[in-house]
Each structure stands twice: as structure tokens, then as C-alpha cells.
N, C-alpha and C positions, 0 to 999 in steps of 0.2 A: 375429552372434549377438545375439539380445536376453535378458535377464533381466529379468523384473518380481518387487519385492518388493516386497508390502502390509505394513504394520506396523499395526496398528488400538491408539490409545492415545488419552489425552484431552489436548487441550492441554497441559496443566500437565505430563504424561509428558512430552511432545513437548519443550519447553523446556527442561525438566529434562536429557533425554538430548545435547540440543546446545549442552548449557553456557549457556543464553542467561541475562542476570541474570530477577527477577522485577521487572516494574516496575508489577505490583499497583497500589500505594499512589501513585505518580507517576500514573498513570493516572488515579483517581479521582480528587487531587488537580485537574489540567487538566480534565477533563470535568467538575469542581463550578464551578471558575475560569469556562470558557467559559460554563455555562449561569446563571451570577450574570450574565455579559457582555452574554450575551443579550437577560436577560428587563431589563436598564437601558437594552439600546435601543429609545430609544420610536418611532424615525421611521427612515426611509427611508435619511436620511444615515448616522446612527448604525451603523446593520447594516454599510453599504456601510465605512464608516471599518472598524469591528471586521474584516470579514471584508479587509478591505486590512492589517491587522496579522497577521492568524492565515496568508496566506494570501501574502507578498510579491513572489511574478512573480504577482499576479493571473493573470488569465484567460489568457496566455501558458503560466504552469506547467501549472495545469488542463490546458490543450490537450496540453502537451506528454506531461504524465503520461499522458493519453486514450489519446494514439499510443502508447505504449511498453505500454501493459495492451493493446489491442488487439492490437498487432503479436505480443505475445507470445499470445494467445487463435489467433490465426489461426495462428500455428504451431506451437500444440500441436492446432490443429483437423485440420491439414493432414497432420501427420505427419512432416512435414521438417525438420531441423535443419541442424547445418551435418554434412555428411558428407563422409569424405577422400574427396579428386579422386583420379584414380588420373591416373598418369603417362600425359601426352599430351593433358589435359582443359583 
């Protein structure tokens, strides 16, 4: 048996109902931080240094992260989940 429930709210509903904190102001703060970061690096090195700080399994994480968004993408694409085995399988 499947059940689908739509709930149509705005974000801030959304957060609000799952207890999550508000981290608004944390927010701004780091996206003001990063782009002061930014706009000081003037060269090539500089960028690669900063994004080696914001970023510590460099291009490893990235990858990794890549695989787990996709894998999750292809198996809400697909339809399949993990489904009980029935005895014998």
C-alpha cells in the first residue's frame, strides 16, 4: 500500500513544524564572511588556499558528496527503495 501526502507550506512553515532551530542570522553572517574572502583573493593561489579551508576533503568530498546526491536522484528516479525480501529471496 502506498500513501502520498502533499503538505504545501513555506520554508520557514516547514522548519518551524520540524523543530529545526532558525539559523537566519548564522547564515548571513558566513555568506558575508565568505564573500569579504573572496573578493581579498586576488590570484589564482589565494582562491585555491580559501576554497582548501571552506572545503577540507577537497575534491575527494566533492566527489564523494556527487555519488551520494546522485545515487539518491537515481533511486527516487527509479522507483526502488529498499523493499522487504519475502522468505526464500
Amino acid at each position: 500500500m502506498n500513501v502520498n501526502v502533499e503538505i504545501e507550506c513555506s520554508p520557514e512553515e516547514a522548519r518551524r513544524f520540524l523543530g529545526l532551530p532558525d539559523v537566519t542570522r548564522a547564515n548571513e553572517v558566513y555568506v558575508e564572511a565568505l564573500t569579504n574572502a573572496m573578493q581579498g583573493a586576488g590570484n589564482f593561489d589565494q582562491l585555491n588556499e580559501l576554497t582548501r579551508q571552506i572545503a577540507p576533503m577537497g575534491q575527494f568530498g566533492l566527489k564523494l558528496f556527487q555519488q551520494f546526491m546522485e545515487g539518491g536522484v537515481a533511486m527516487a528516479m527509479s522507483g526502488s527503495g529498499t523493499k522487504p525480501r519475502k522468505d526464500g529471496e
